[in-house]
N, C-alpha and C positions, 0 to 999 in steps of 0.2 A: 473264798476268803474276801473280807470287805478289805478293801482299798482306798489309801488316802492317793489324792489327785498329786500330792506334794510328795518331791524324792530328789534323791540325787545317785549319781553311778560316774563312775570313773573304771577306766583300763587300759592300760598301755598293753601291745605285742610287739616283736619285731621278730626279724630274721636277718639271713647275711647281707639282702638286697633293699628292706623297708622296716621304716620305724613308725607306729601310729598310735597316736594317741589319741582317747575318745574320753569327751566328758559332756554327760546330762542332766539338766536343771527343769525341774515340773514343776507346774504352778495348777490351782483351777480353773476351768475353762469350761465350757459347755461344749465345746466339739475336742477332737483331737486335733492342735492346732503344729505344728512343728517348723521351726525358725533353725536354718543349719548355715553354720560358716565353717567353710572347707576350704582347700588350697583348687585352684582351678582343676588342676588333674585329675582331680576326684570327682569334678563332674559329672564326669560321664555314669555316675553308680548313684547319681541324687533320686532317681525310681527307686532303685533297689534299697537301699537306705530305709525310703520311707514305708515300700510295704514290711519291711523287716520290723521296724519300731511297730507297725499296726498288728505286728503277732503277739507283741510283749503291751501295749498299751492302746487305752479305748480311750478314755477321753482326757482332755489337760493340754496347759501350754508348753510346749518342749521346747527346749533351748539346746541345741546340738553344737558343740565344738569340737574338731577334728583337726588336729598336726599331723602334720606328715613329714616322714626324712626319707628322702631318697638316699640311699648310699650307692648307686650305681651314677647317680647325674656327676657329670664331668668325664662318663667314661665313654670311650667310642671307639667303633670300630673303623676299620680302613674296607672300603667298597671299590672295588674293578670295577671300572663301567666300558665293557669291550665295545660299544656300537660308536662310541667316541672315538676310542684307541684305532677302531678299521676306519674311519672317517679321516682320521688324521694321515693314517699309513696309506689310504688313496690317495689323500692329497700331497704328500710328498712322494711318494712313485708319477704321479703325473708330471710334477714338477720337474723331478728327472728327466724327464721323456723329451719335455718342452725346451728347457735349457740344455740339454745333453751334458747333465751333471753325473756324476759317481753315486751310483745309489750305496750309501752307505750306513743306510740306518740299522740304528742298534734299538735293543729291548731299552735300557738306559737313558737312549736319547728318547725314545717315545714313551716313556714313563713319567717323563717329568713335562709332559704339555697336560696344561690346565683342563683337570675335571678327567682325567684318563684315572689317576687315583682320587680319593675322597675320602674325607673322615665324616661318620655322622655318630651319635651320641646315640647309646645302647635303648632302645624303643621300651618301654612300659611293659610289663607282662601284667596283662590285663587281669588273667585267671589267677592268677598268684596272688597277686597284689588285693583282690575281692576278698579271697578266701581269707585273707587277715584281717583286714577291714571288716569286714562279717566275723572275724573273731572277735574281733576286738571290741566291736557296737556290743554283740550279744553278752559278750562280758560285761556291758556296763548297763546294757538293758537288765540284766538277769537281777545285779547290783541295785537297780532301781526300783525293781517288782518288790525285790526282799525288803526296801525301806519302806516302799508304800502300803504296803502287809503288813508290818511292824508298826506302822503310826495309822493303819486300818483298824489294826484288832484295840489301839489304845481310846479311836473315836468310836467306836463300836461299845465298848464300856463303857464307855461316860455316857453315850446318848440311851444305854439300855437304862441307865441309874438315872436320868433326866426320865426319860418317858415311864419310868415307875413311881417321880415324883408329881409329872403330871397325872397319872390313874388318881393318885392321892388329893389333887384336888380336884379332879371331875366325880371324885366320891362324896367329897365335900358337901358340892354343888348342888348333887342330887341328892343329899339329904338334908341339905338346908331347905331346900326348894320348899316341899310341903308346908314347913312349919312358917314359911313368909307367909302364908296362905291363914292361916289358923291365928298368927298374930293381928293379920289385917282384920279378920275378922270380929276378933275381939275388941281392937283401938274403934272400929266402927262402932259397933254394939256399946261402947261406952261412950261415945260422941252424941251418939243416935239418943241416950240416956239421957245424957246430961241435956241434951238440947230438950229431948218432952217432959224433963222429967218425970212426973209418975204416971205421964200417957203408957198407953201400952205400945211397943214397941211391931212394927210391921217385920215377921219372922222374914218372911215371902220377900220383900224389898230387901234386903238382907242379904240373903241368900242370892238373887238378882246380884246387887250391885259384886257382893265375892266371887262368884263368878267370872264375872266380865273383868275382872281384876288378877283371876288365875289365869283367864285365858291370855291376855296381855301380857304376862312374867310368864309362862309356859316356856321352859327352855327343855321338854321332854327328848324332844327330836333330837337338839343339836348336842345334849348328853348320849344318846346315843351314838351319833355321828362321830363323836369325839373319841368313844370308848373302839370303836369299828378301825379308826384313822391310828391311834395308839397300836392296837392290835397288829394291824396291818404292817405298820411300821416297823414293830420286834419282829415280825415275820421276816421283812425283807431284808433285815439285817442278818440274822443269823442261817439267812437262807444261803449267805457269804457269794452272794452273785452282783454282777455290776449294774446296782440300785439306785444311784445318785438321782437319776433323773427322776425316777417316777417317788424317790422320799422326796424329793422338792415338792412334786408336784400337793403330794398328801400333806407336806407341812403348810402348804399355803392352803388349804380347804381346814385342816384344826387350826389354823390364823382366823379364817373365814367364822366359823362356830364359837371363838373366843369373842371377838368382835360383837357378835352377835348376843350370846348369852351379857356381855358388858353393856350393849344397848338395853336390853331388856329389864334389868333387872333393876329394883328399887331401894335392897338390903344390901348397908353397906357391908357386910362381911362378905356376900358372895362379890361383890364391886372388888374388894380386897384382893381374895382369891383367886378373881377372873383376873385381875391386874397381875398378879403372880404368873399366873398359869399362862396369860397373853407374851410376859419375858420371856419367861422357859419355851415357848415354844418358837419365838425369833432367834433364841440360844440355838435351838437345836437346829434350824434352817440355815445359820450359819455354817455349822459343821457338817450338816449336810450336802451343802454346795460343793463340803471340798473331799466329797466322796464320789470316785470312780463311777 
């Protein structure tokens, strides 16, 4: 399905321990470009993140925003550290030894010397906390496929109703084409008159100069070229595959052949038309840029 480069996706999840919220802004771009502001904690998953988005989106500027709520931060637990507690309890049995004190220590008294107990704040669960995050992105990735699909299939019909009004004047073109031919011929033939008057008229010089005068407006090839580049283009659209790149490239080669036939030509009606058809078709290379 054709895809617009432009989207949006929002999702919040939580549970007892984290709250996340995820919101995505697309723009067009020629690569997949992605710009994330997260809370530092989240860091650590900024790989993971991005090959995640590279499953849902190919090309476009992304705009990642991520909140996060801890509801365990401020909690902690209480840590023994026994290599302290027996550092401390040698050092007061020595003491005894030395002074010929009363060894009379209690669990009470050696509980409360510094760093024997410890509070530290409950650690991150890494795998938990992903697996939300990863819920939460792919909720809002999925949100965002479904808008650029939806504003895919709306540029997809406009540009098939454009590129069947460009066939209509490259039909124009080539059948005006001929009859510039057959009009020059005649405004000659009646110049050529008026100049000899009742001389007779050189068939052969005639014939000569209309010639070299077809060959000149000849715009056979780039009607072709144009009719090839049209075709092509319906193809790659309803072939519903990620086409942006290579319609750019075909809209600027029918730029190229409009251009072209507009050089060429010496009737202003096909000048007209060319000038028509030369809009229509930087219309459609617009909207094309902002396809996937």
């Amino acid at each position: 399905m054709i895809k617009s480069m432009t989207g949006f996706g929002r999702n919040e999840v939580s549970n007892e321990s984290y709250k996340i919220s995820v919101e995505l802004k697309a723009v067009n771009h020629r690569y997949l470009d992605v710009n994330t502001k997260m809370p530092k904690k989240l860091n650590m998953f900024d790989n993971s993140i991005r090959a995640l988005i590279k499953e849902y989106l190919e090309r476009g500027k992304v705009d990642l925003y991520i909140l996060f709520e801890d509801y365990t931060e401020g909690q902690q637990n209480v840590k023994y550290n026994p290599d302290i507690a027996k550092e401390y309890l040698n050092y007061l049995r020595q003491m005894s030894t030395e002074f010929g004190l009363e060894d009379d220590i209690r669990v009470s008294t050696l509980s409360r010397f510094p760093e024997v107990f410890t509070m530290e704040e409950v650690a991150l669960d890494e795998e938990a906390l992903w697996a939300l995050l990863k819920e939460a992105l792919s909720g809002a990735l999925s949100q965002m496929v479904a808008s650029r699909e939806a504003e895919g299939e709306n540029l997809k019909k406009d540009l098939l109703e454009k590129l069947d009004t460009m066939s209509g004047y490259v039909d124009f073109i080539e059948e005006r084409s001929p009859m510039i031919i057959t009009e020059y011929r005649q405004k000659l033939m009646d110049k050529v008159r008026d100049m000899l008057e009742d001389n007779k008229i050189d068939e052969g010089r005639i014939a000569q100069e209309v010639t070299i005068f077809a060959d000149k407006i000849c715009v056979d090839e780039e009607i072709v070229r144009l009719k090839s580049h049209i075709a092509a283009t319906k193809k790659e659209l309803l072939s519903g595959n990620a086409v942006g790149r290579k319609l750019d490239f075909i809209a600027q080669e029918m730029n190229r052949e409009a251009n072209t036939i507009l050089s060429k030509t010496t009737d202003i009606e096909i000048s007209n038309i060319g000038i028509e058809l030369k809009t229509l078709i930087e219309k459609v290379r617009e909207q094309i840029q902002n396809i996937e």
